[in-house]
N, C-alpha and C positions, 0 to 999 in steps of 0.2 A: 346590549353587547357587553360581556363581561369583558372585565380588566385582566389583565395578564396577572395582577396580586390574587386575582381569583379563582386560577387555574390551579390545578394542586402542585406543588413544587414540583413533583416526580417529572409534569412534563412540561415545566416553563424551561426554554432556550439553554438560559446561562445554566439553572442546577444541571440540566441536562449535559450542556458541554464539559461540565466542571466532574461530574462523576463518569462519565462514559465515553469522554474524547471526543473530537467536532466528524468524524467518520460515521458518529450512530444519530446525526441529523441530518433531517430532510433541507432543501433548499430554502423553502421557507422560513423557517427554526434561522440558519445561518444567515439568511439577512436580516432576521427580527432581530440579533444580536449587534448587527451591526445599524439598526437605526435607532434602539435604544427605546424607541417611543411613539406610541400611534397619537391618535386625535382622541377626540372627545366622544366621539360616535363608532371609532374605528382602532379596535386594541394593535399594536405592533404585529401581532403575526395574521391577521388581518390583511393590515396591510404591505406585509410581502406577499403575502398571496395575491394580492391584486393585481402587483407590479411584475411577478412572472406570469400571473395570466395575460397583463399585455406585452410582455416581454416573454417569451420562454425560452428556457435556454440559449443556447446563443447571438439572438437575438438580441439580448439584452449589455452584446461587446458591442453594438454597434450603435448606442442609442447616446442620444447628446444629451446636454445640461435640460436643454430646455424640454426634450420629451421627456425627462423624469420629472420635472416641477408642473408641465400639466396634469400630472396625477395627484388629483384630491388627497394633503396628507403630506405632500414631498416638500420640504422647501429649497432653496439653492441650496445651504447647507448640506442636506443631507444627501440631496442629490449630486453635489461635490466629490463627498466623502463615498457614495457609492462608486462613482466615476475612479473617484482614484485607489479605490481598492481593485477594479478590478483591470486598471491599468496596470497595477505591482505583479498582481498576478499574472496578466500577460505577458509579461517582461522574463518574471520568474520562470516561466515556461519556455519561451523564445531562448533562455538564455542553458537550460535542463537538457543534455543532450542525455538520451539515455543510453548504454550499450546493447546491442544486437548480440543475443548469444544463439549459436548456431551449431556448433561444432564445437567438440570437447577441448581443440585448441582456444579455442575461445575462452574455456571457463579456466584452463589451466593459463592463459596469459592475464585474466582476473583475478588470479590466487595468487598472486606473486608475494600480498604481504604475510602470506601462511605456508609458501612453498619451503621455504629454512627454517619452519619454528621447531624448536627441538621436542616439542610436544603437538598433540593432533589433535586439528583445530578443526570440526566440524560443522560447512557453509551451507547455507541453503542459499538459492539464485531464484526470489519470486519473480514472475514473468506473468505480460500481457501474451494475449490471443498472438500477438505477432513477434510473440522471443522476443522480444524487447524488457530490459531490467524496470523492476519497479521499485525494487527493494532487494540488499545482500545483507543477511544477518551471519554473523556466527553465536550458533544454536548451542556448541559447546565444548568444551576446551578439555584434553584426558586422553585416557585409552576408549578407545573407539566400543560401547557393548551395549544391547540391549537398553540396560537402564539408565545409561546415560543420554542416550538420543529416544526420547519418548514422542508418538506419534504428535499427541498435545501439542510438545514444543516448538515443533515445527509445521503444522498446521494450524494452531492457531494468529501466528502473523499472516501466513497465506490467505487468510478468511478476511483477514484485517485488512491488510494489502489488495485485496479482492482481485487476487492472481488465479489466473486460469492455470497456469503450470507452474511446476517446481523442478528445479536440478539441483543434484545434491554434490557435493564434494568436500572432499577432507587428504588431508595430505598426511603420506608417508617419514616420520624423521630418518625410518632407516633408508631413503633414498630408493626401494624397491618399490614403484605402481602397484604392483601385482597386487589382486583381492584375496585378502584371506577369506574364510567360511562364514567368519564373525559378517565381514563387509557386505558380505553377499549375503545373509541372511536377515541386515538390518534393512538393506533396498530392498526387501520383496517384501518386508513386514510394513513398510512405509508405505511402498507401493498399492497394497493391499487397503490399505489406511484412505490412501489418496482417492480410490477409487468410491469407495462409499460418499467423500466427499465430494466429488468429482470433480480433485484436482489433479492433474494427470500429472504424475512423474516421471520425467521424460529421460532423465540418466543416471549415473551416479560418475563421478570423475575423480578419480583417484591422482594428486599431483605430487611431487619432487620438483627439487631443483631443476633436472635438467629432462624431466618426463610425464609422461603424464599416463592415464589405461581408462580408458570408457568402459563401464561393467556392459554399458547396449552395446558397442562394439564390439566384445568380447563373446557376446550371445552368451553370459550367464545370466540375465535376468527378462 
């Protein structure tokens, strides 16, 4: 059984997390990190594989001290330390209300900290299968054109975030909704973009102070 020293860096755990972020690891990978150390017959990512083949996924919220120390490998220790990670994480989640976005009223009562910028702050809104937020980046800060909002930069968190949708919005300083040609040419380029992806753009929301214009509503895109 090789040793994790004997793996090539490219794919032991921590180099892995440390250059590509803990997103571009498997389950296994992310608990080998977090046990630090297998046996002497049995390398760490070994033996998380063990532990989610007797646990798998969820299954493994509902397991006590003592069924992870009958596993060849586990001591209380470590079975502790698993225990109370994924207690943190339950909490953390229990406590993550996400927002439902639905309606363009929705994303424009979301914008409220870019509805007065005297400059145009261009959001993306990632979303789960069920419009539910997963993630709100502002992609970028200027005159709204072409080279400023590149498909990249805003499909690439979406991939990250592992969003099935996206809504776009950016807000007016002169206080007028209305899309100009720029507006309306950059949703259909995105759109276009999203579709190869197959992340579906579902609107674009143009916001002010006291208004807001849905391009789908509008039926120009």
């Amino acid at each position: 059984m090789p040793k994790i020293k004997d793996i090539p860096k490219v794919d032991r755990p921590r180099e892995k997390i440390e250059k590509y972020g803990p997103g571009k690891l498997n389950d296994a990978e992310l608990l080998a990190i977090l046990l630090r150390t297998g046996t002497k017959d049995c390398n760490v990512l070994k033996l998380s594989q063990k532990i989610l083949k007797k646990f798998p996924k969820e299954k493994i919220l509902s397991a006590s001290i003592d069924d992870l120390k009958n596993i060849h490998g586990l001591g209380k220790v470590k079975a502790v330390e698993i225990l109370a990670c994924l207690e943190l994480g339950r909490r953390i989640l229990k406590d993550k209300k996400s927002a439902l976005i639905l309606s363009p009223k929705d994303v424009w009562e979301n914008c409220k900290d870019i509805r007065d910028h005297k400059k145009e702050h261009f959001v993306i809104f990632y979303l789960d299968t069920r419009n539910q937020e997963i993630e709100r980046e502002i992609i970028s800060v200027g005159i709204l054109n072409s080279n400023l909002v590149h498909p990249r930069e805003v499909f690439e968190p979406a991939i990250k975030h592992t969003a099935a949708q996206i809504i776009l919005a950016h807000n007016h300083p002169s206080g007028n909704p209305e899309p100009s040609d720029d507006d309306v040419a950059i949703t259909k380029r995105l759109m276009e973009a999203g579709k190869i992806l197959g992340i579906e753009v579902l609107d674009h929301v143009i916001v002010s102070r006291n208004a807001y214009c849905s391009l789908k509503e509008k039926c120009v895109i």
